[in-house]
C-alpha positions in Angstrom: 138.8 79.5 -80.1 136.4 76.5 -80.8 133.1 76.8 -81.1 130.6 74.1 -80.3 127.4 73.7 -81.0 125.2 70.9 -78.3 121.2 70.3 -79.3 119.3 69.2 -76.8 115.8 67.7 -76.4 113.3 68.8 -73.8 110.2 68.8 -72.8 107.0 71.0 -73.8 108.3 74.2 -74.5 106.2 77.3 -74.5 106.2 79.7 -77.3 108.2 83.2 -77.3 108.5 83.5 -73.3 110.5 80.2 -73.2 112.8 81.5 -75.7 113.6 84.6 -74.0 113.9 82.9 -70.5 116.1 80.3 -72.2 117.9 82.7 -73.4 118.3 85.5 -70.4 119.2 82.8 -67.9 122.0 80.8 -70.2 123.4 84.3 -70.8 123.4 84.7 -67.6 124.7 82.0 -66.2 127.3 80.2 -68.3 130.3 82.2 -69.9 131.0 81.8 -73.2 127.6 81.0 -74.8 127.3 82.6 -78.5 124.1 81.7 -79.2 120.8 80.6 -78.4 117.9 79.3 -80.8 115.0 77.2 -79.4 112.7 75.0 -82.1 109.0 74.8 -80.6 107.9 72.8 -83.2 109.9 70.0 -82.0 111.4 71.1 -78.8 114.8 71.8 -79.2 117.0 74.4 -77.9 120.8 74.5 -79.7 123.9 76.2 -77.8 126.5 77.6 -80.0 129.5 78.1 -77.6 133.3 79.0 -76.7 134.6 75.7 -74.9 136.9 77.8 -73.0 133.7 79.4 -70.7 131.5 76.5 -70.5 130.5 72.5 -71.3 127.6 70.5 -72.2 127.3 69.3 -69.2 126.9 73.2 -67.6 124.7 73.8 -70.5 122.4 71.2 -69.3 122.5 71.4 -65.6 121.6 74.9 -66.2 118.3 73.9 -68.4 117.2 71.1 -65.8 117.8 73.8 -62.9 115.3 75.6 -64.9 112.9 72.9 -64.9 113.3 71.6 -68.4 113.7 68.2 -68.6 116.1 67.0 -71.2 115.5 63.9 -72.7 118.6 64.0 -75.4 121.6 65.9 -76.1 123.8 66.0 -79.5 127.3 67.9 -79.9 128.7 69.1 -83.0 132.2 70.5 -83.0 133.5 73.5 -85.0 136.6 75.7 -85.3 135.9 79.6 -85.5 138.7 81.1 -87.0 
């Protein structure tokens, strides 16, 4: 399995309720997410995840369809073994 890991840069986040809401709906809605951490000090959410059940590009339609805007994205590729 590969893991990835994809940063992206949005938008005004708000404290602890963003986090959980970030995290609920990618859950949710893409398979094969691993992990979810948000940085509110400088607006960053980062997406460990199994590229067999989603892609960067889901990853990110998912956070604009939430109303984030994301300004940036950066990937970083890993091998779980």
């Amino acid at each position: 399995m590969a893991k990835h890991s994809a940063y992206f840069s949005v938008r005004s986040l708000n404290g602890k309720h963003d986090l959980k809401r970030i995290k609920q709906e990618l859950d949710r809605t893409c398979d094969g997410v691993l992990s979810v951490s948000v940085g509110l000090g400088n607006n960053t959410i980062a997406v460990d995840f199994d590229d067999t059940g989603t892609t960067p590009q889901q990853l990110r339609g998912c956070l604009s369809g939430m109303g984030y805007s994301v300004t940036g994205a950066r990937m970083e590729y890993n091998t779980m073994q």
